[in-house]
C-alpha positions as CSV (number, residue, x, y, z in Angstrom):
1,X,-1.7,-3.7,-2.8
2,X,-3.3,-0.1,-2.9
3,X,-7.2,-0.6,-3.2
4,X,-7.8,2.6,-4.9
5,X,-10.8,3.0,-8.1
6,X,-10.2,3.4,-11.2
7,X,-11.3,7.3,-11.7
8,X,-11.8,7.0,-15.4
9,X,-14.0,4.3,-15.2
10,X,-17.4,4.1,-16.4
11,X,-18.2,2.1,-13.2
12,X,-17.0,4.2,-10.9
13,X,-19.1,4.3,-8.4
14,X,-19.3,0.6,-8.6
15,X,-16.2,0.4,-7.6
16,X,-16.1,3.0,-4.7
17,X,-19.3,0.6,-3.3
18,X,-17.3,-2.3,-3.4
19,X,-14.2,-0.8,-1.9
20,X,-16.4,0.5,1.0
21,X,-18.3,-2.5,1.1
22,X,-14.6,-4.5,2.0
23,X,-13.5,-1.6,4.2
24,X,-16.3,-2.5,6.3
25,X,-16.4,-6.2,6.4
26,X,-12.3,-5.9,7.2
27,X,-12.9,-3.6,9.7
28,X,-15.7,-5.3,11.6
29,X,-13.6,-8.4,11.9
30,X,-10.4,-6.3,12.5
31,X,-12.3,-5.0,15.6
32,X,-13.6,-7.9,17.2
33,X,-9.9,-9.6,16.8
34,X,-7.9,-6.2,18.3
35,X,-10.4,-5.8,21.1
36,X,-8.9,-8.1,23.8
37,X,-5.2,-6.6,22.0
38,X,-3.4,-4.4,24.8
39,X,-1.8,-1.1,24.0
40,X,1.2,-2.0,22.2
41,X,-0.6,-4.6,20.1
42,X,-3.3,-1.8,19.2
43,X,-0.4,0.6,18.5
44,X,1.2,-1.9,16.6
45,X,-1.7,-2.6,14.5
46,X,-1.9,1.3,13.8
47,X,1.6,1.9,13.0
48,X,1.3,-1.4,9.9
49,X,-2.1,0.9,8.8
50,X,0.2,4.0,8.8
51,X,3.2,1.9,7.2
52,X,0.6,0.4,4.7
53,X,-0.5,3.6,3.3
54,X,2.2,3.7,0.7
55,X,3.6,0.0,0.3
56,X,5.5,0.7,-3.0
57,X,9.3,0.8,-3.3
58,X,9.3,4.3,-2.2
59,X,8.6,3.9,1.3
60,X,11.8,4.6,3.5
61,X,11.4,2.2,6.4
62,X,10.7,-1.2,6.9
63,X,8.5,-2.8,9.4
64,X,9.8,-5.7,11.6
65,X,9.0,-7.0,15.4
66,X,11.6,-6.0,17.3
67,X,11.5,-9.3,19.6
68,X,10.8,-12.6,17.8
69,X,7.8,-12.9,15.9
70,X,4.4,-11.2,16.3
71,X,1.6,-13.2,17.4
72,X,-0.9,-15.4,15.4
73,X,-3.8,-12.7,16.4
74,X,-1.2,-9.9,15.9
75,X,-0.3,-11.2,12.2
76,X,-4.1,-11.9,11.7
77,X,-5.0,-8.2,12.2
78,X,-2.2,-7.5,9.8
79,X,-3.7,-9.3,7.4
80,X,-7.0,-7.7,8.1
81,X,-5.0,-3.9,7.4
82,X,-3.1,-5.4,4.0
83,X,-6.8,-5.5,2.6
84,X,-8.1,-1.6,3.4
85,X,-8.2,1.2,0.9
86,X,-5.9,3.9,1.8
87,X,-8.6,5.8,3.5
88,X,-9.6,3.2,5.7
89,X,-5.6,2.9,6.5
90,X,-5.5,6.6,7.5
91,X,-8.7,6.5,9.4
92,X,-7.8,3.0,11.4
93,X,-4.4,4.6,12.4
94,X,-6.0,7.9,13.8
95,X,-9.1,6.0,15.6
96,X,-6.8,4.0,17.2
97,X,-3.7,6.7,18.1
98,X,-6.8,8.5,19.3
99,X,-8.4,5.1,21.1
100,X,-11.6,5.7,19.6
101,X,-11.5,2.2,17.7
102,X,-14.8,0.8,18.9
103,X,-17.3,-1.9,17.1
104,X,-20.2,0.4,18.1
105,X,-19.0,3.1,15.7
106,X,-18.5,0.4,12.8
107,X,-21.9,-0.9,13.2
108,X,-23.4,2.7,12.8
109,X,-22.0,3.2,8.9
């Protein structure tokens, strides 16, 4: 689901304070679950935020685990990423390709 406003809306800016408002909450909770996640989790985690960007039938490739299945934390934090706005997507996968995905910085908004 893409978690974008509705532009022509009278409640616009409504709707961009909820949508932060989520962003945030998701976030927080995302970071205290991927904080104990090693490298490959973390880079798995920002490779489904990247992928997650555009989830309509356009997309070219498909995201599976290539051994088994992913882990109930793993799939948790997925779940966490399903629920951003695009520009928390984009912003997730850069902090964390960059490793500069820390609570600290969340509590500061």
């Amino acid at each position: 689901m893409i978690n974008l406003p509705d532009l022509d809306s009278p409640t616009l800016e409504e709707e961009m304070a909820e949508i932060l408002k989520s962003d945030r909450e998701q976030l927080m909770q995302l970071c205290l679950l991927i904080e104990s996640f090693n490298w490959h989790e973390k880079m798995a985690v920002g490779l489904a935020a990247y992928h997650q960007i555009d989830p309509t039938h356009t997309q070219l490739f498909r995201l599976t685990p290539a051994h088994g299945e992913l882990s109930v934390p793993l799939n948790q934090a997925i779940e966490f990423v399903q629920k951003l706005s695009p520009q928390a997507l984009a912003e997730l996968a850069a902090d964390i390709l960059l490793e500069d995905f820390e609570l600290q910085e969340l509590t500061d908004v």
